[in-house]
C-alpha positions as CSV (number, residue, x, y, z in Angstrom):
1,X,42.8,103.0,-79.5
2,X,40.0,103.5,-77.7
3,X,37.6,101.1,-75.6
4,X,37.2,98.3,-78.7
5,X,41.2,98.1,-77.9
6,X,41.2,97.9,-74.4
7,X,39.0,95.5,-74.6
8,X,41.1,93.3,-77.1
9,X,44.1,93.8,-75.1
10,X,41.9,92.5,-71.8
11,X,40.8,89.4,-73.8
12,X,44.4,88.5,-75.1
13,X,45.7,88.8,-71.3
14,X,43.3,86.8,-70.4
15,X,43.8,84.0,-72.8
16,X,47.4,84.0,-71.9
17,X,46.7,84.1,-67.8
18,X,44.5,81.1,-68.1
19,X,47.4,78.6,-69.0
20,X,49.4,80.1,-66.6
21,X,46.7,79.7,-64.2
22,X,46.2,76.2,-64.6
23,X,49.9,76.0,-64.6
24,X,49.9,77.5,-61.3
25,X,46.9,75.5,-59.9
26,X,48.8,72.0,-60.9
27,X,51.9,73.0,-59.3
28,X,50.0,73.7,-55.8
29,X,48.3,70.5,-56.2
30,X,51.9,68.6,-56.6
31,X,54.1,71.0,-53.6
32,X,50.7,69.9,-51.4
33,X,50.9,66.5,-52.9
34,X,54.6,66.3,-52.2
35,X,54.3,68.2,-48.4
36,X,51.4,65.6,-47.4
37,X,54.2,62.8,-49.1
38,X,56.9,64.1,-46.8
39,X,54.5,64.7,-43.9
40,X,53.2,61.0,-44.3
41,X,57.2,60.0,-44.6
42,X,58.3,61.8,-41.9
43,X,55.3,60.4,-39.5
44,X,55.8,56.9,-41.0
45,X,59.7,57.5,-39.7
46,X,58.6,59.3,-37.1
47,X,56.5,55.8,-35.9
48,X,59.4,53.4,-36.6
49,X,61.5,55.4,-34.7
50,X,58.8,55.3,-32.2
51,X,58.4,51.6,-32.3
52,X,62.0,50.8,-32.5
53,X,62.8,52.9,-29.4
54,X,59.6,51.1,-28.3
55,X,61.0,47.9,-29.2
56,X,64.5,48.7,-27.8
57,X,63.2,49.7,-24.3
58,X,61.3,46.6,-24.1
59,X,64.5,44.3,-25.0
60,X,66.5,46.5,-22.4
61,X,63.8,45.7,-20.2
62,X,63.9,42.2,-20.8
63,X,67.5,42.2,-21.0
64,X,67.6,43.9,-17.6
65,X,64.6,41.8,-16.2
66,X,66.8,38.7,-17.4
67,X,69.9,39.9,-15.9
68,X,68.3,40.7,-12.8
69,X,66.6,37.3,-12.8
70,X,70.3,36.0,-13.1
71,X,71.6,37.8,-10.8
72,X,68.6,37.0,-7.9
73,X,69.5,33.3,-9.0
74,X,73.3,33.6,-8.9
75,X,73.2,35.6,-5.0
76,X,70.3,32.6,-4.3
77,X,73.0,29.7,-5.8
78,X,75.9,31.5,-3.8
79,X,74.0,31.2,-0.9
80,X,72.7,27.6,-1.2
81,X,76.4,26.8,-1.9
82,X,77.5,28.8,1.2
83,X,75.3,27.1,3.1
84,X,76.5,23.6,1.6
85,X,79.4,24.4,2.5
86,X,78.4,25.4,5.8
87,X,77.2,22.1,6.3
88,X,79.7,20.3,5.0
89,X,82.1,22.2,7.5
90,X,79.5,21.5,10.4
91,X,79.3,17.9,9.6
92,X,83.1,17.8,9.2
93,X,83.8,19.0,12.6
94,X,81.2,17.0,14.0
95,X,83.0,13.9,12.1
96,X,86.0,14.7,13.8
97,X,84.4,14.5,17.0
98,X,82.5,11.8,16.5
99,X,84.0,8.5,17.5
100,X,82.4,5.3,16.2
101,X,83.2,1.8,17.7
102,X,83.9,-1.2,15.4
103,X,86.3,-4.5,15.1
104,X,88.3,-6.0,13.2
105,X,88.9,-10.2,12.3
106,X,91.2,-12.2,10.6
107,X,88.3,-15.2,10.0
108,X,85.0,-14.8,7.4
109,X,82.3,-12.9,8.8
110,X,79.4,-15.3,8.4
111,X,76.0,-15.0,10.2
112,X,77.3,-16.9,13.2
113,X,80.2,-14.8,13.6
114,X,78.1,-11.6,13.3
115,X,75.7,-13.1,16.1
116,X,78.5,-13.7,18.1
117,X,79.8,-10.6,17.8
118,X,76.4,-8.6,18.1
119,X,75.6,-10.6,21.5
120,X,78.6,-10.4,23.2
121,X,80.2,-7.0,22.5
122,X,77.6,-4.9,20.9
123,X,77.2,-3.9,17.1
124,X,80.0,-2.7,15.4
125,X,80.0,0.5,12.6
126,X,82.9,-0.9,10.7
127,X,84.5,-4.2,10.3
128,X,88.3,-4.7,9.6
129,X,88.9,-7.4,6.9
130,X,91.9,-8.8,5.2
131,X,92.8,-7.9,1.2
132,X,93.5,-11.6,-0.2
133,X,94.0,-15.5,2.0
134,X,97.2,-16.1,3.6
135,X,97.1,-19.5,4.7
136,X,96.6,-20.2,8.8
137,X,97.4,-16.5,8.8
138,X,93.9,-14.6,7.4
139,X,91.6,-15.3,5.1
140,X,90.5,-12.7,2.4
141,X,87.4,-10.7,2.0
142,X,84.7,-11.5,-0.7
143,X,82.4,-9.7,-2.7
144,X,79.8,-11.7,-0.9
145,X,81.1,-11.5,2.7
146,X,81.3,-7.4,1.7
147,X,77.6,-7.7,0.5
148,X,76.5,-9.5,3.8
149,X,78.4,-6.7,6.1
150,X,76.8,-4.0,3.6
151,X,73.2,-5.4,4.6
152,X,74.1,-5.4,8.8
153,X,74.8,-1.1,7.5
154,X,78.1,-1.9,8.4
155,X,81.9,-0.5,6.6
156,X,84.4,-2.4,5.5
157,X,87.9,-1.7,6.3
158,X,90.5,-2.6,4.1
159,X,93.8,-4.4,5.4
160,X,96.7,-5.5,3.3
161,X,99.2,-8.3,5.2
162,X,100.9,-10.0,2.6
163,X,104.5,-9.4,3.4
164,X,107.2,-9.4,6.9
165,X,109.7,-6.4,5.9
166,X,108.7,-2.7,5.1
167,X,111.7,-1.3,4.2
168,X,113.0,0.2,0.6
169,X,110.9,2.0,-1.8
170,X,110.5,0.1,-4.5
171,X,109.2,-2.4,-2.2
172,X,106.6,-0.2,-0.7
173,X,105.9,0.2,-4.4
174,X,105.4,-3.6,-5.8
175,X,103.6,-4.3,-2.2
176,X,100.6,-1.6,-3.0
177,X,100.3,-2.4,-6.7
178,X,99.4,-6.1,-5.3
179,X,97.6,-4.8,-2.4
180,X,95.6,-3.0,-5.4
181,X,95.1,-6.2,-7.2
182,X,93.9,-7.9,-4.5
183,X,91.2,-4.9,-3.6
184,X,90.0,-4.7,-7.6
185,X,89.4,-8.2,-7.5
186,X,87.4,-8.4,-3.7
187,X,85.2,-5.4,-5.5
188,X,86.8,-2.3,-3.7
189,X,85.5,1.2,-5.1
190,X,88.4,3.9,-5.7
191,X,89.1,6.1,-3.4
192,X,88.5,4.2,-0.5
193,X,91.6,3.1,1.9
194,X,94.1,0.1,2.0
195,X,95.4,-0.2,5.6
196,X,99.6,-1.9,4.9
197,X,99.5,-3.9,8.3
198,X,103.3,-3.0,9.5
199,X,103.7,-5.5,12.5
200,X,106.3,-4.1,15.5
201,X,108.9,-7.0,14.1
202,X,108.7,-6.0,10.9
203,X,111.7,-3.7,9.5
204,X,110.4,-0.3,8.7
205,X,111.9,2.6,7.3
206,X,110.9,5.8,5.6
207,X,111.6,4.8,1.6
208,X,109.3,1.9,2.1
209,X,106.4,4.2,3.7
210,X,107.0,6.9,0.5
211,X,107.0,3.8,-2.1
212,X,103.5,2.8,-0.3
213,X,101.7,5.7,-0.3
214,X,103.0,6.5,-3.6
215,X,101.7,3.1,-5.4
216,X,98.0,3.5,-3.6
217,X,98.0,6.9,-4.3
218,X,99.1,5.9,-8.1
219,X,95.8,3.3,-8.3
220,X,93.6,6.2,-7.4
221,X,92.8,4.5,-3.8
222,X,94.0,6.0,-0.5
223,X,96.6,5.3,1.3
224,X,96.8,3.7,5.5
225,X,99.3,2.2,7.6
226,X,98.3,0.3,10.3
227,X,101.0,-0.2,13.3
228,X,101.8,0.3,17.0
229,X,102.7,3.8,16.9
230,X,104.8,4.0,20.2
231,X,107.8,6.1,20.4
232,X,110.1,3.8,20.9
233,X,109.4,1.9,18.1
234,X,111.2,2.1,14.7
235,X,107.9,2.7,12.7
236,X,107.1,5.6,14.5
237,X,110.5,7.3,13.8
238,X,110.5,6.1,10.2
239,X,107.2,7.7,10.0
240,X,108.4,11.3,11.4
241,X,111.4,10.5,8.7
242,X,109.1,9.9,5.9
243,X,107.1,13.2,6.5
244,X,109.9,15.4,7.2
245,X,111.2,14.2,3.3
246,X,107.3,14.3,1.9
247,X,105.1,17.0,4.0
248,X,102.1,15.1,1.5
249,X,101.9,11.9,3.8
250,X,101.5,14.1,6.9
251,X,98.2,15.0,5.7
252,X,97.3,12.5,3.6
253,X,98.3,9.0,5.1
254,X,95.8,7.5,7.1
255,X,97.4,6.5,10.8
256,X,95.5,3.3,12.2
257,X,97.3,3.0,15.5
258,X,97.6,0.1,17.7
259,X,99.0,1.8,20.7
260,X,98.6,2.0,23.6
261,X,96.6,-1.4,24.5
262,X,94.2,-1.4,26.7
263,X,92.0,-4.3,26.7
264,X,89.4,-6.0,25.1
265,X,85.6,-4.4,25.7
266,X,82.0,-4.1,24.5
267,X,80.8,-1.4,22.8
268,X,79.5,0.4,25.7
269,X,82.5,0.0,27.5
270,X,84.5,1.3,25.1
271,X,87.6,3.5,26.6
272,X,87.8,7.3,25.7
273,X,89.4,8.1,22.6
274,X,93.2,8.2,23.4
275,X,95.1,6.4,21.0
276,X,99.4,7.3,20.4
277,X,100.9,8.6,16.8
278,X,103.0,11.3,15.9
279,X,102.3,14.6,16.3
280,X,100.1,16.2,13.2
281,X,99.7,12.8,11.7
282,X,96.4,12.1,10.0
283,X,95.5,9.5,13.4
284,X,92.0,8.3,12.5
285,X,91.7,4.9,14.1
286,X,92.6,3.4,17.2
287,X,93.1,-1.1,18.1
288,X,92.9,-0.6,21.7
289,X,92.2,-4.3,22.3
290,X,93.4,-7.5,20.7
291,X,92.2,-11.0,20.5
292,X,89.3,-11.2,22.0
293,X,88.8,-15.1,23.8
294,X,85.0,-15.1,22.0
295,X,84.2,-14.0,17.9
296,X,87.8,-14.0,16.7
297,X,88.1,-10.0,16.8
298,X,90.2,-7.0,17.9
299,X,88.3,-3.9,19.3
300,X,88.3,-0.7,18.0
301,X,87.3,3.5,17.9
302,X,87.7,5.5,14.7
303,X,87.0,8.9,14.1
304,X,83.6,9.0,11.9
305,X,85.8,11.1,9.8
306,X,87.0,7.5,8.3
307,X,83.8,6.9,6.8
308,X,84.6,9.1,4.0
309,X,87.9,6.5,3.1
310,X,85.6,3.2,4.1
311,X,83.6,0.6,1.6
């Protein structure tokens, strides 16, 4: 053909490499296109992964900086408690330790009677006083009588006397749902104790102690007998009786014993603390004198411990 037909044969290859160029020009523009758009994809996940890892550390962080922070509190609230309870255990045993002088009276405590008292014996921590008016017998507490003794800083002593037998339970039972009465009415918080006041003549047995703790117990106050605990007295067998049936009253009956007597005294010369009850009884006060000639009283020494069960 010669070199006129080489040279046609050049141009027609040319003509048809030129679309095939282009061709291949715009399919390296999209495969970079689409490498940079997977590149920029990948980095993009690449950075939320980041972040999120990022973001997960910090709320482990915070979630361990929190849980640390609760547990410095909880170790720090264990220990305050532990050393509550410390102190409550300290100033328990110092409680039981601790005896506290006070009197008790069948007559109103007005100002004259607390001078009296105050001059001639010394002043008292806690004042006995009588749950309702038996006539020539004792008259009942008021709310205003309790207000005046609250003013002196002075407890009040509950003391229930309405009846002359202390036997059967049903008995003990009626007797504590009107000793209750009688306490709502004089202004008596729950919790705090009713003293039965079981006299030596009185008949006693066990039923009647079980029916009387029972029906204080009941009125969400706390139970006391008052007595002369000596052993030869029926109380203090009736007593043993009533905790040998109901281990409960051993721990949780208040003992207010009368016995022995000693004599009358001031404050400073109180006796030691050395009163008579059964064996593991819950013995927190002690009468050791009665009917003094001046101020109408009876002397006493509780246990601070009683302050807990006192108005």
């Amino acid at each position: 053909m010669g070199k006129k037909g080489d040279f046609s044969i050049a141009v027609i290859l040319l003509v048809l490499m030129i679309p095939l160029f282009f061709c291949m020009i715009n399919n390296t523009d999209w495969t970079t296109e689409k490498l940079d758009k997977d590149h920029n994809q990948n980095k993009e996940q690449e950075q939320r992964e980041n972040q999120n890892n990022q973001d997960e550390k910090d709320t482990n962080g915070k979630e361990e900086d929190k849980k640390d922070k609760k547990d410095k509190k909880d170790k720090k609230d264990k220990k305050d408690k532990g050393k509550a309870e410390d102190k409550d255990k300290t100033n328990k045993n110092q409680d039981s330790e601790k005896v506290i002088w006070g009197v008790d009276s069948a007559s109103v405590t007005t100002e004259e009677v607390y001078v009296c008292v105050n001059r001639h014996f010394g002043k008292p921590e806690i004042w006995g006083r009588y749950l309702g008016t038996i006539e020539d017998v004792s008259q009942g507490i008021t709310k205003e009588e309790s207000q005046y003794l609250h003013e002196q800083e002075i407890k009040v002593l509950a003391i229930y006397n309405h009846f002359d037998g202390a036997k059967g339970y049903d008995h003990g039972v009626e007797l504590a749902q009107h000793a209750v009465s009688l306490a709502e009415e004089a202004g008596l918080p729950e919790g705090k104790a009713i003293f039965a006041d079981i006299e030596p003549e009185y008949p006693v047995n066990a039923a009647f102690i079980q029916g009387w703790f029972d029906g204080i117990k009941d009125a969400s106050y706390h139970p006391g007998i008052y007595g002369v605990f000596a052993e030869e007295q029926p109380l203090f067998k009736e007593y043993e009786q009533a905790v040998k049936d109901r281990e409960e009253i051993e721990k949780q009956l208040i003992i207010w014993s009368a016995h022995p007597q000693i004599e009358i005294t001031s404050k400073e010369k109180a006796p030691e603390y050395e009163p008579i009850a059964p064996e593991g009884s819950f013995l927190l006060g002690w009468q050791y004198g009665i009917d003094a000639e001046k101020c109408n009283i009876d002397t006493n020494l509780f246990k601070a411990e009683i302050n807990e069960y006192l108005w």
